[in-house]
N, C-alpha and C positions, 0 to 999 in steps of 0.2 A: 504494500500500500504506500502509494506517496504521502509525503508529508508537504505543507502550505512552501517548507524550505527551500523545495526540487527548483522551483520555479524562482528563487531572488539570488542564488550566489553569481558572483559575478565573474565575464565570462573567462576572466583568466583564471580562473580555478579548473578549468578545465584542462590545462597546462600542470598542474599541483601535481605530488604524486607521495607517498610517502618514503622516505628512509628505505633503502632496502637493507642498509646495514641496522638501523633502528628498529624496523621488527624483526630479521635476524636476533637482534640480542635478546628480545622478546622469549624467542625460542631458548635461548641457554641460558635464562636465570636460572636454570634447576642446578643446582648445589654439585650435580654428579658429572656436568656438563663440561667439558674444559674446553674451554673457547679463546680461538685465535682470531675472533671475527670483528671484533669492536676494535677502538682506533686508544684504547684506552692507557692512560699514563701507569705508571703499578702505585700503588695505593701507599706501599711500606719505603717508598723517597718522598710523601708529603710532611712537609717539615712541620709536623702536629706543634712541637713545642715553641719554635717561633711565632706561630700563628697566635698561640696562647698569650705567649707573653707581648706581642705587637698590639695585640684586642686591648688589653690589661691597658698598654699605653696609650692608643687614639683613645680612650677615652676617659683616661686619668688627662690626659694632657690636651687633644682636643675635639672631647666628646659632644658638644654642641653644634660645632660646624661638620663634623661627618656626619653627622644623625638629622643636619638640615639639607633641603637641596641645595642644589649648587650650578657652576656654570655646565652651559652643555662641553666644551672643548674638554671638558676634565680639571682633574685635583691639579693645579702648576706647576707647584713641588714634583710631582710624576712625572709629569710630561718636559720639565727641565733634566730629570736623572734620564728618560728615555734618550732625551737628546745629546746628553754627556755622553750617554752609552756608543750610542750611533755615531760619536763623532771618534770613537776610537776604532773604527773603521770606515773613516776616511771621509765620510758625506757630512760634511757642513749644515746642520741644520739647529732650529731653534724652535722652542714650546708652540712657535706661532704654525711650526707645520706639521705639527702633532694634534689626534683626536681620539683617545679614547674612547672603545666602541663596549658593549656587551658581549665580548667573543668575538673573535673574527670572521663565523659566521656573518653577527650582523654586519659586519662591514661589506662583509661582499655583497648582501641586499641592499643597502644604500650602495652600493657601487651600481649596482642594477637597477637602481631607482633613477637615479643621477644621468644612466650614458644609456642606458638599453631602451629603443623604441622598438615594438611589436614589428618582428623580420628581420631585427639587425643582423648581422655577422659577429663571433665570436673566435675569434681564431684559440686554440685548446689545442693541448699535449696532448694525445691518445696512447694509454689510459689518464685520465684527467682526474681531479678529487672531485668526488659524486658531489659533495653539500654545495657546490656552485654552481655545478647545473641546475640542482634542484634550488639554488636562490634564483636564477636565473629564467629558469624555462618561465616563472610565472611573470614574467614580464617581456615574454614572447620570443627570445633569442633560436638564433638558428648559430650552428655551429663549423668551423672548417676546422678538421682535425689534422694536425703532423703526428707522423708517426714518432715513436721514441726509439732509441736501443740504448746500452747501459751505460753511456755517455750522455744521454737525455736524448729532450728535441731537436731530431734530426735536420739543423736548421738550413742544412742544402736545399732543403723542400721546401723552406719559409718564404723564399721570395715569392714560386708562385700562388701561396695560398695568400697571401700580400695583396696582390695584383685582385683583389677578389676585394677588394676594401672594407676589411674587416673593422667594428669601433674599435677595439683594442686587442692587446694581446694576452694571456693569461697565463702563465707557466710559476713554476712549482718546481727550482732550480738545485734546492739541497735537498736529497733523502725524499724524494719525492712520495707524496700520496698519492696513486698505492702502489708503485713500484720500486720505489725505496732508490731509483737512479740519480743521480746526480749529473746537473750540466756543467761540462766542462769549461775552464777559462777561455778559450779558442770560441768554443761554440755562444757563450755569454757576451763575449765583445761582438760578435761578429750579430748577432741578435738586436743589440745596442745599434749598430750601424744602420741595419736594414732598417728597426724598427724606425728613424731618424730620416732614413734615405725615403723612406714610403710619407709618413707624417703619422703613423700608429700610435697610440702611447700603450705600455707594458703597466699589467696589473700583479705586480712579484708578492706571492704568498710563500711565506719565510719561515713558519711556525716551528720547524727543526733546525735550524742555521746551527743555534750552538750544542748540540748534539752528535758531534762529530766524534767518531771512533777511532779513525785512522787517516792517515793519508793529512796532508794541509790543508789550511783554509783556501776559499777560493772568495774574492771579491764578491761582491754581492751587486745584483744588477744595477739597482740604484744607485750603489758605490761606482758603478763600469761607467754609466749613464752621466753621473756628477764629476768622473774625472775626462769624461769626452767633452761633456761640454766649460769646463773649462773652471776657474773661481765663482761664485756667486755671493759673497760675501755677506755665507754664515745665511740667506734663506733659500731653499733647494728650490729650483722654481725648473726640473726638467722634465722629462718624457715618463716617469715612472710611477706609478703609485705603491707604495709599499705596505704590506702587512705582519705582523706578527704579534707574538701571543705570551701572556704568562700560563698559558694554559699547561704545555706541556715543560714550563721553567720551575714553577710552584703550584698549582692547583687548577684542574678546571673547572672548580665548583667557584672559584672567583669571578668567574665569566668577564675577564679581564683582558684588553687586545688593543694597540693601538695602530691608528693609518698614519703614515708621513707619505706626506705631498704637497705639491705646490701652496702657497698659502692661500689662491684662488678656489684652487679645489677645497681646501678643507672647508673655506668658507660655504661653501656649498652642500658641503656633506653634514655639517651642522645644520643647517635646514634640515634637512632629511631627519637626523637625530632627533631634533626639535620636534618634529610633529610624531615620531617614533614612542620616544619614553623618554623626553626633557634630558634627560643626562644619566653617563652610567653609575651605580650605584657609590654614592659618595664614601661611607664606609666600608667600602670593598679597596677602593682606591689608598685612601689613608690607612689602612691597613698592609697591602701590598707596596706601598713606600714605606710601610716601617720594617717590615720582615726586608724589602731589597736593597734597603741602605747599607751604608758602613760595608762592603764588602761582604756579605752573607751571601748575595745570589750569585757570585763567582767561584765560591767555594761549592755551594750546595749543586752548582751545574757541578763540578768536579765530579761531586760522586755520586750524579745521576748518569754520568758519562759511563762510572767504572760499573754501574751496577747493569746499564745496558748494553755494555759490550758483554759483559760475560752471558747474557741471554742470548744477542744473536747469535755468539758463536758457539752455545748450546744447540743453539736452531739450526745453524750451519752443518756443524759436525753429525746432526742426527739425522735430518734430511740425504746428507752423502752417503750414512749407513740404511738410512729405513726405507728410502723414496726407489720407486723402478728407475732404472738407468735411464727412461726413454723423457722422464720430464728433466724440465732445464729450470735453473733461480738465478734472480738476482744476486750479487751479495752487494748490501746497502755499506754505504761506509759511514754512516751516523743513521739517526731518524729511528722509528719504530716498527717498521714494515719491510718484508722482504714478498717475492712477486714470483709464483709457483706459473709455468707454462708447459702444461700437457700437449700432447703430440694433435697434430690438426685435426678436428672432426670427431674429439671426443669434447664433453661437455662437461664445467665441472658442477652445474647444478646439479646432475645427476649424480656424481662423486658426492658432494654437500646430502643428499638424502641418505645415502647410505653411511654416512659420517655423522650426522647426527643421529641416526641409529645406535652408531657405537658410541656415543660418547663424548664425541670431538665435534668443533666446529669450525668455518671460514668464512672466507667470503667470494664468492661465484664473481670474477671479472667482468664478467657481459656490462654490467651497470657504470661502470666506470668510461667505456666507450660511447663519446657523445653520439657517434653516428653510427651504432652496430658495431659486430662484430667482438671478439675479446672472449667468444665461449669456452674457450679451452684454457682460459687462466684462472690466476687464482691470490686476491690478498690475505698473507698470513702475516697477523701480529706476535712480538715478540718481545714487546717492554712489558707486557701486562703478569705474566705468566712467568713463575719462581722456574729455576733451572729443572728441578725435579717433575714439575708437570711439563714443563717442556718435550724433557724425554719423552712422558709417557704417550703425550698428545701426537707427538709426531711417529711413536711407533703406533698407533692408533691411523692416523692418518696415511701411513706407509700402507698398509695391510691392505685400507678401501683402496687408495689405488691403484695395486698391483693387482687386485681383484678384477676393478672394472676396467683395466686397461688389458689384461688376458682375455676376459667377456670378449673385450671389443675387437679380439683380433690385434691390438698393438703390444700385447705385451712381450716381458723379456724371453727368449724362448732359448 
């Protein structure tokens, strides 16, 4: 039976869709369940006792003003330390082009508020991070995909997805979600040029930058962009809009994230915030500058670094002993995700049923592909999960697809 509702939502919810990873998780709350499927930080590196004693001080010292509202750009104290931070790798900027959002989710929906008119072009990484499309599709975007390999987006093919006049660009350059690839310094300059040579601007989502394992840092786009186009003298007024998160540095129950960009754009994106939810939570904010002051949140990445390398190469080492010879992985050099690819023509939703059968679970690549294709891969997490169910998860995970890859005629023989 309809209800009076069928008939008033409007017509971009027709666009909507849910989470595919969100009710995936649905399915493995059950306690027995060990899940690789969620994007989730591990619970036992949230710094319980800073948090404690930060609370104890914003409001011993300034409990009135974080418990009132406040401006939309954010607490200023923050968005000064973000910019100190930022300036020690290399890009020049000032609180005036910083905006604290609710997660960096919400930034990307104001980003889709702001550029996206219903048909635009979205030029995307393939596989891309699903929560953007799904911020996206509801304000009608159409997408051109570049393929990746494990040097990232394959930017020999950029120019002519280019030529197709995409409103911006979108890439996910360190430890990438959900392939855990990283782009290369080579490929990030030369990205930088084109995007410049076309007139594109770059929307860099950063959220694992300092998550790094092994290997060096590599510039950051915005950093590649700020030193091409030349001084600006301290406000970044270039081609990029950036994002990143304390989500995955200290908590993502802070829903804490900020955007730096031109001080034009921001202006603008506060609008959007404005009519969103006036500003993000004030004592979320003066809290999160008292736990990342003084040096605590350069130490505490330290040993969020040691405790996720010894995961992924948990995840590494048991994958080369437990998995059929016939699939191929990533290996991520930071970040929380590595990127499972079964042989062509098999599917891993159907692997995924018979895995949560046993106990284990992923997440089916199809969805990550803005324009198809991706049925034969697979995102598996690896921050979330202690070394010991590591193991077991992935000899669990080995078993189904040796199974269904024998069924199918591809297996080891």
């Amino acid at each position: 039976m309809q209800t009076p509702w069928e008939y008033r939502y409007a017509h971009r919810t027709q666009r909507m869709g849910s989470s595919v990873i969100r009710e995936l998780l649905k399915l493995t709350e059950q306690p027995d369940i060990i899940s690789f499927a969620g994007g989730l930080p591990a619970p036992d590196v949230f710094p319980v006792k800073e948090f404690q004693k930060a609370c104890n001080a914003v409001l011993e010292q300034h409990g009135a003003q974080a418990l009132q509202y406040s401006t939309t750009e954010g607490y200023r104290p923050l968005r000064e330390m973000i910019a100190r931070h930022t300036a020690r790798y290399a890009v020049e900027v000032t609180a005036d082009n910083i905006l604290i959002t609710s997660g960096s989710q919400q930034a990307l929906d104001f980003i889709g508020r702001l550029f996206i008119n219903r048909g635009d072009y979205i030029l995307v990484e393939s596989p891309t991070y699903l929560g953007a499309l799904q911020a996206w599709n509801a304000y009608g975007a159409q997408y051109i995909s570049v393929p990746m390999d494990e040097h990232g987006m394959i930017v020999d093919e950029l120019e002519a997805a280019l030529r197709v006049g995409p409103k911006f660009i979108y890439v996910l350059p360190n430890f990438q979600n959900p392939s855990g690839s990283t782009l290369s310094l080579e490929r990030r300059k030369k990205l930088v040029e084109l995007a410049d040579k076309y007139g594109v601007p770059i929307v860099e989502d950063d959220p694992y930058g300092q998550l790094r394992y092994e290997g060096d840092h590599i510039p950051s786009v915005v950093a590649l962009d700020s030193e091409f186009r030349g001084p600006n003298g301290g406000h970044y007024r270039g081609n990029v809009i950036y994002l990143s998160t304390f989500s995955k540095l200290l908590a993502p129950g802070l829903r804490l994230a900020w955007v730096i960009a031109p001080p034009e754009v921001i202006r603008r994106l506060v609008m959007a915030k404005q009519a969103a939810d006036l500003h993000t939570a004030s004592f979320n904010q003066y809290v999160a500058h008292e736990v990342a002051n003084d040096g605590f949140l350069d130490e505490h990445v330290k040993y969020i670094r040691q405790v996720y390398k010894e995961r992924r190469d948990t995840m590494l080492e048991m994958m080369e002993e437990m998995f059929p010879p016939e699939m191929r992985w990533t290996h991520p050099l930071g970040g929380m995700f590595l990127w499972g690819i079964m042989p062509e023509g098999t599917d891993a939703a159907d692997a995924l049923k018979v895995a949560i059968e046993r106990k284990v679970a992923f997440v089916p690549g199809a969805a990550f592909h803005a324009n198809g294709g991706g049925a034969n891969t697979m995102r598996i997490n690896f921050s979330y999960s202690t070394p010991a169910t590591i193991r077991e998860g992935i000899t669990r995970m080995g078993t189904v697809l040796k199974e269904l890859l024998h069924k199918n005629g591809n297996g080891h023989k």
